[in-house]
N, C-alpha and C positions, 0 to 999 in steps of 0.2 A: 583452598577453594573459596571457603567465603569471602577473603582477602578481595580474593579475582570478581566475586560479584558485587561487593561492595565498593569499588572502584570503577567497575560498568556502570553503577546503580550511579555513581558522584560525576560520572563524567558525560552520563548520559542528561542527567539531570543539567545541570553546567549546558547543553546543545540545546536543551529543550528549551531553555531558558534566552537564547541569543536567539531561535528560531520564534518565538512569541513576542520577540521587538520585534522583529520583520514581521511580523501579523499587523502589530498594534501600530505600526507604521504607516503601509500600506491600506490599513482597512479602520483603523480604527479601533478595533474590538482588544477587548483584555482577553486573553486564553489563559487557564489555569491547567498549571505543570501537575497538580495531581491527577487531570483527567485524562484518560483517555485518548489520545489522536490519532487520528486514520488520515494518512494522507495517499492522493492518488495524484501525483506526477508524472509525468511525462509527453514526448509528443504526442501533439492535440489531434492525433486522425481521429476519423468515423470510428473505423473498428474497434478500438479500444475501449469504446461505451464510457465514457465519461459519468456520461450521467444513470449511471446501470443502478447503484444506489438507490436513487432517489424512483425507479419506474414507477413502483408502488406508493406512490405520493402519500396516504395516511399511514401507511405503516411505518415509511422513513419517517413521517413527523413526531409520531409514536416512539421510536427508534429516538429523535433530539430533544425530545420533550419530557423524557423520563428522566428522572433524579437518583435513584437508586443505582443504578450503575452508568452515571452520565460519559458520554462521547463529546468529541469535536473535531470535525473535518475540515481537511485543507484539500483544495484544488488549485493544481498549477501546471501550466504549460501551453505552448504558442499552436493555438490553428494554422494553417496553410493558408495565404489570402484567399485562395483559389478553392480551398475546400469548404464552400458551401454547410454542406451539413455538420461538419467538425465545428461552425464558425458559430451556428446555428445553436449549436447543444453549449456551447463556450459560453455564449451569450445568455441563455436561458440556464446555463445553474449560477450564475451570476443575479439574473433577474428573482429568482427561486428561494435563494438562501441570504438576499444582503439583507432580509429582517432577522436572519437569526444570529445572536451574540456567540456561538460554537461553531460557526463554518463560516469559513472564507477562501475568498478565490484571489491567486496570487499572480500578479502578472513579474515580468522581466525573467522568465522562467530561463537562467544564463546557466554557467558552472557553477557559480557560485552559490545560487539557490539552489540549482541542484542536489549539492553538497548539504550546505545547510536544514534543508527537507530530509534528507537520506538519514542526517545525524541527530534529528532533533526530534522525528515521530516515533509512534508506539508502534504502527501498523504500516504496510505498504499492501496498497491493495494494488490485485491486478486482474482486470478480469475482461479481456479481449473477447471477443468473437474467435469461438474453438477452430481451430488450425488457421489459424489467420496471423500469431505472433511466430516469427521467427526463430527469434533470441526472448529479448525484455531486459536487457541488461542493468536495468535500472534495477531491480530488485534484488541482483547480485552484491554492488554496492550497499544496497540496504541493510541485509543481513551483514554485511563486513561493519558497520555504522550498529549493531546492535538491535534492530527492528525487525521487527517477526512479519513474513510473507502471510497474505490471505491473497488466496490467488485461484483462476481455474489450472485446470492440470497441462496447459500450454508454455511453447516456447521453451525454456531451460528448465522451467520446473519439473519436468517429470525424470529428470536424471539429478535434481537433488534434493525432492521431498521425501522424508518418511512422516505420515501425516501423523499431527498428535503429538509431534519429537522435536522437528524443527520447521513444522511452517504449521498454517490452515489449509485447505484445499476445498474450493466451489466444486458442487460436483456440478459438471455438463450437462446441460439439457438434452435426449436423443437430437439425432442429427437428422434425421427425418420428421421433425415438426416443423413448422413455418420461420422465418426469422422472428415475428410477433411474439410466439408462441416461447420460444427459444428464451429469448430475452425476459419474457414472464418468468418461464419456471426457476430461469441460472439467476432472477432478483429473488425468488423465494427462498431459493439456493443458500446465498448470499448472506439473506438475512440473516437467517435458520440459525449458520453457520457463529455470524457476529452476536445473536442474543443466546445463543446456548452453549456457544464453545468458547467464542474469543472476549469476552463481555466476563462472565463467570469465572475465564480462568483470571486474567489480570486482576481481578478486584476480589477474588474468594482465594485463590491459588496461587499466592508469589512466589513462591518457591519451584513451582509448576515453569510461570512464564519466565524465572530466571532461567532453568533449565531449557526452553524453547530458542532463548537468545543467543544462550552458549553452544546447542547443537546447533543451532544454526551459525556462528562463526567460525564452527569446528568443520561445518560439512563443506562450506563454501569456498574457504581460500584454498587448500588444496585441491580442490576439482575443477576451479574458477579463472584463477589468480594466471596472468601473461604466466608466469616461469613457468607450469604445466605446461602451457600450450607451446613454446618453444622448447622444452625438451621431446616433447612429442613430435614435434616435425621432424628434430634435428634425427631424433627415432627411426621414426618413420624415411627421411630422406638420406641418410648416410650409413643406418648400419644393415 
């Protein structure tokens, strides 16, 4: 078993490493492989709050400005021409964080970065507007890549989180508060969650987050992975 973490730990490190040229590329900025990174990819719709993060603007500053258990965030992935507000919130966490040396925003968001993101961060945050995701298949990837979910309890998450084991989990705002309203509490949420669970554990607890990474690529590929899902048709349609 340590064998098996200490080859996660050499190979993740090695990704995290090819993924901070692509920062330092693109942005200019040095990113440091011992810190912390949260990254939030994928398509650039509305609903998926982009910028959910940063709503509470001193507290996320709070949140990049601490030294004691420092972060660094990456953003990546394509707006729609046509979506307006997606184009809007793209542009402004761009405008927002290019003074800071721990976040950046990445463009050519293809397979390749894809991958590269999926394989190189600590974090895949997800945190959509509730029943509004689908799937999120991007986060399934993730945890096959080694990277622990922080996520609301949408989309595929809720048939493969056991919170605390193998992911984080935002809790939901009621759904009878305003969308305003909604987006405040699921930011305090958020936070709450990144300075008292996921902040602590990685940096006080590594035996803790090795354990989060391995239940999470134990839970994922067989409940996940195509071969499931085609023996379940073939199941389901021929016997």
């Amino acid at each position: 078993k340590n064998n098996q973490v200490s080859s996660i730990q050499k190979r993740k490190k090695e990704m995290t490493s090819q993924l901070f040229k692509e920062v330092a590329n693109q942005t200019g900025k040095l990113f440091d492989e011992n810190v912390l990174t949260i990254v939030w990819a994928r398509r650039f719709a509305a609903y998926k709050r982009a910028d959910l993060l940063m709503k509470d603007w001193e507290r996320f500053l709070k949140l990049l400005n601490q030294t004691e258990m420092p972060i660094q965030v990456i953003w990546a992935g394509k707006p729609y021409p046509e979506d307006t507000e997606a184009n809007y919130v793209f542009n402004e966490i761009i405008r927002k964080t290019k003074a800071f040396g721990n976040c950046a925003v990445l463009v050519g968001y293809e397979l390749g970065l894809s991958a590269m993101l999926k394989k190189g961060s600590d974090v895949w945050l997800n945190n959509p507007k509730m029943y509004c995701e689908a799937s999120g298949t991007s986060g399934m990837t993730a945890a096959m890549n080694g990277c622990v979910n922080l996520s609301i309890p949408d989309g595929w998450i809720p048939e493969f989180a056991i919170e605390d084991e193998n992911c984080f989990i935002i809790k939901p705002a009621s759904n009878e508060l305003s969308e305003v309203d909604r987006d405040i509490e699921e930011n305090a949420n958020l936070m709450s969650v990144l300075e008292n669970e996921v902040l602590p554990t990685y940096y006080h607890n590594p035996a803790k987050w090795n354990e989060l990474i391995q239940n999470g690529l134990k839970g994922v590929i067989p409940a996940f992975e195509s071969a499931r899902m085609v023996k379940e048709y073939y199941r389901e349609m021929y016997n």
